[in-house]
C-alpha positions in Angstrom: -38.6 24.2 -38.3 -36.6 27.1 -37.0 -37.5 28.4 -33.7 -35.6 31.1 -32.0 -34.8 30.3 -28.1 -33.6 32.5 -24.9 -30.9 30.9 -23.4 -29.2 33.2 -21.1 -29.2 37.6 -20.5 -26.7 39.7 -18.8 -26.2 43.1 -18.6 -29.1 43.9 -20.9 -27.6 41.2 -23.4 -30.0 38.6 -24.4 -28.5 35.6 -26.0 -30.9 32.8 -28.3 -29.8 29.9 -30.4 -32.3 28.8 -33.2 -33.4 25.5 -32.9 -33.2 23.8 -36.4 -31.2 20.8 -38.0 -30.6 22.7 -41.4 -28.0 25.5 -39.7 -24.5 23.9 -40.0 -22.3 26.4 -38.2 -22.5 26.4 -34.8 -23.3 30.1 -33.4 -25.7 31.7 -31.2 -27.7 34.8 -31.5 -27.1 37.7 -29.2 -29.3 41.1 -28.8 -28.6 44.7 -27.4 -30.5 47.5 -27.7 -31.3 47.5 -31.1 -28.1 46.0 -32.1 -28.3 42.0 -33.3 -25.6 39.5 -34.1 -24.0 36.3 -34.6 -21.2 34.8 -33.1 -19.2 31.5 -33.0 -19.4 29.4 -29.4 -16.0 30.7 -29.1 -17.5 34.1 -28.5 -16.3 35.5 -31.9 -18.5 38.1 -34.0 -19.4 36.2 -37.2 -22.3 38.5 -38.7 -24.4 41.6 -37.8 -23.1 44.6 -35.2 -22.6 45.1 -31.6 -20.3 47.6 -29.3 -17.6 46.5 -28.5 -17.9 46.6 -24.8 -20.9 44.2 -25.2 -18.8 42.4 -27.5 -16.3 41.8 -24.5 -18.8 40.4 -22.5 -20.4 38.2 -25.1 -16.9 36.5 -25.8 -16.3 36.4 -21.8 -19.1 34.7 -21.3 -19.1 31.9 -24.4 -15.3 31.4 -23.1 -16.9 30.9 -19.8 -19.7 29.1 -21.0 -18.1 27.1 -24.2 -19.3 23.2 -23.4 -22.7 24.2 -22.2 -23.1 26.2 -25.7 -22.1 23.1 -27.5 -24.2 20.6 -25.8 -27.2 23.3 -26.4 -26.2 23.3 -30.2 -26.2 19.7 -29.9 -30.0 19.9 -28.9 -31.0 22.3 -31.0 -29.6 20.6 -34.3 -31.8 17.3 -33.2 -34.7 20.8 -32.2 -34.9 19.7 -28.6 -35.0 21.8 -25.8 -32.6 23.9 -25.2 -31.2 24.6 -21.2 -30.7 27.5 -19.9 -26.7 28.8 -19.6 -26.1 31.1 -16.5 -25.5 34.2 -17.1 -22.0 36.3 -16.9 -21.2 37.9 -13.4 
């Protein structure tokens, strides 16, 4: 079953990973006023639309962030819960 879950926010950024063992590619989910998009746990845009400044922090932070992302994707493949990543600073 595909469940949609918060992992982290900054800056008015909120970033989710689905939880579901059918999803191959490993991405996350991140949200902006209105705009939506996918990216790779190496921070890269993959699908959908976001400034670029957010962009820039969004890649920042999965650089940042890049082994906690995959050992959430890890989870969320097997749909266990997911941990929180802190956020960028």
């Amino acid at each position: 079953m595909k469940d949609l879950h918060a992992i982290s926010m900054f800056y008015g950024i909120l970033i989710r990973v689905y939880t579901d063992n059918s999803i191959k590619v490993p991405h996350f989910h991140a949200s902006y006023r209105g705009y939506n998009a996918a990216f790779g746990l190496d921070g890269q845009l993959v699908d959908g639309e976001m400034p670029a400044k957010q962009q820039a922090y969004i890649k920042a932070w999965a650089l940042l962030r890049e082994e906690e992302l995959f050992a959430n994707w890890t989870l969320a493949l097997r749909e266990e819960k997911l941990h929180d990543i802190a956020p960028l600073r």
